[in-house]
C-alpha positions, 0 to 999 in steps of 0.5 A: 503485476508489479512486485518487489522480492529478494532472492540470495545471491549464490555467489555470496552468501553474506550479501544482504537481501535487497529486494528488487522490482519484478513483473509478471503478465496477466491474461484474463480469459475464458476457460472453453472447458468448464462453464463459458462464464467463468474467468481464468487467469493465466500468468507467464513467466516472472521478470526483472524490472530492476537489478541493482545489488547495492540498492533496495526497491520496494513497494511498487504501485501502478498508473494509466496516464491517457491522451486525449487523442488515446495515446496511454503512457503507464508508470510504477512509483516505488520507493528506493534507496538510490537517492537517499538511503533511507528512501524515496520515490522514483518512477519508471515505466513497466520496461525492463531496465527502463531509466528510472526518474526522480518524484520530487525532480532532482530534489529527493524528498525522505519518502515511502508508501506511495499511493496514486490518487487514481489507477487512471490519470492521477491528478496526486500522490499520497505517501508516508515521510518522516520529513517533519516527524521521525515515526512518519505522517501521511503527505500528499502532493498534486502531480505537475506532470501526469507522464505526458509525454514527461515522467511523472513529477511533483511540487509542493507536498502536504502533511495531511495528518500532522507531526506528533510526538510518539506518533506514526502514521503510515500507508495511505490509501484513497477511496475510491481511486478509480470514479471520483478523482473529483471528489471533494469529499474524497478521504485517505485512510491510514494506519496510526500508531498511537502515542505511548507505544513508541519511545520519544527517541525512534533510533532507541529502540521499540516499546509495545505496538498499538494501531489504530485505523484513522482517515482525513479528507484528502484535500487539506488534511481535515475532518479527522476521525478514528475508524478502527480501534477496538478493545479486547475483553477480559479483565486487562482490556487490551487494545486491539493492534489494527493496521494495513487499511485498504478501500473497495473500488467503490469507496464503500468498505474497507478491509484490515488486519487485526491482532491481539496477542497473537495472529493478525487476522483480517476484518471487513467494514463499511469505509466509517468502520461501523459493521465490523466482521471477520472478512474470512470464512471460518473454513479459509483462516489458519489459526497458525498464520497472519493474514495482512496486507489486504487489496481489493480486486478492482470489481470488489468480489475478492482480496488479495492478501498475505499469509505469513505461517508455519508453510511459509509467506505467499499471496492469497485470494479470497473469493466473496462468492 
């Protein structure tokens, strides 16, 4: 697993905390001792993908590129701050100190968030880019070269969802990225955050926050709809702030997080939205923490996300069963 984290420079206290790329491996296995069904998961010791002080990298993602003749080329796509400092897309692959490449070869496009189409043999990427409009809209752009034997590589990119004034849209995500990469119908999912609770000018400062959880077909951007966007009771009737989308494998649900006035818990839904409910049992949510970020495991029997409270930040597991 790929991540990012920063960690205070003992030297220098009055370094600013860039984060870095790290990597930890995974062994899935059978545990003797218990019951002969059950899978355990044994992680080594964490390790350094990059190293630069003078530059941030955040929010790696992973893929499988496959030959025909069963050769397999792996890549992470992570944005940074070493094209342009305020961000854009570059690969490498899960090799320490490895070379890192340029996305957009040699022509670094603003850009953040990226999502491969598929876990295996991607034919795209979508990402977030304030290229046409400052609060982020939610591009898409085929792959040239898929990391046989070249890094990956893109051309042309499409803003899926439109500049609008006052309007954010950010962290895409597929249905299902790993069955039906030739899925006509196959949508992006994403945060908006709606117009109004931004001022007309983004380096002015910030106004209250409202979001909203829309999608759009993946292929040209159409068929736009709302999904999540619920209202609170009482007399004031305040919108709920819904953010941080993420499909199951299969492409039938989503899960979210969701706030209003306080902490952001997380919700589960069929992918249309409908059927909304808690995603936690009552037993598993702290009161005093938010739980956000949600990603599905790949059989969709549990969600990683982050719980941020009182005890401090770290990654969570729920288990469905």
């Amino acid at each position: 697993i790929a991540y990012s984290a920063a960690a205070p420079d003992p030297a220098n206290d009055d370094l600013p905390l860039l984060p870095d790329l790290g990597i930890v491996d995974l062994d899935w296995g059978v545990d003797d001792l218990t019951d002969a069904s059950e899978t355990v998961l044994t992680t080594g010791a964490p390790g350094a993908l990059t190293a630069t002080p003078d530059v941030a990298e955040t929010q790696p993602t992973w893929m499988v590129a496959t030959e025909p003749d069963g050769g397999v080329e792996e890549w992470i796509a992570f944005t940074t701050t070493y094209y342009r400092t305020d961000g854009s897309i570059a690969v490498m692959q899960p090799d320490a100190g490895g070379p890192w490449f340029d996305l957009f070869d040699g022509r670094p496009l603003q850009s953040s968030e990226p999502a491969w189409s598929s876990l295996r043999n991607p034919a795209a990427i979508a990402f977030t880019s304030t290229t046409d409009d400052p609060y982020n809209d939610v591009f898409v752009a085929e792959l040239s070269s898929q990391g046989l034997p070249d890094p990956p590589e893109v051309d042309d990119s499409e803003n899926l969802t439109g500049p609008g004034p006052g309007v954010a849209e950010h962290h895409p995500t597929w249905t299902d990225g790993v069955a039906n990469e030739g899925d006509p119908v196959r949508s992006i999912v994403f945060t908006r955050r709606s117009e109004g609770g931004y001022p007309e000018d983004p380096t002015s400062g910030s106004g209250p926050h409202h979001a909203d959880i829309g999608d759009v077909l993946a292929q040209d951007g159409s068929d736009r709809r709302v999904i999540a966007d619920a209202v609170g009771g009482g007399e004031l009737a305040t919108p709920f702030d819904e953010a941080g989308p993420a499909y199951s494998p299969d492409g039938e649900q989503m899960a979210f997080s969701r706030a209003l006035l306080g902490e952001r818990m997380l919700m589960r839904a069929a992918s249309d939205g409908t059927g909304e409910q808690l995603l936690l049992a009552e037993s598993e949510r702290d009161p005093a923490a938010s739980d956000t970020d949600p990603v599905w495991s790949p059989d969709g029997t549990q969600v990683a996300f982050v719980r941020s409270g009182p005890r401090g930040t770290g990654v969570w597991v729920y288990d469905f069963d």
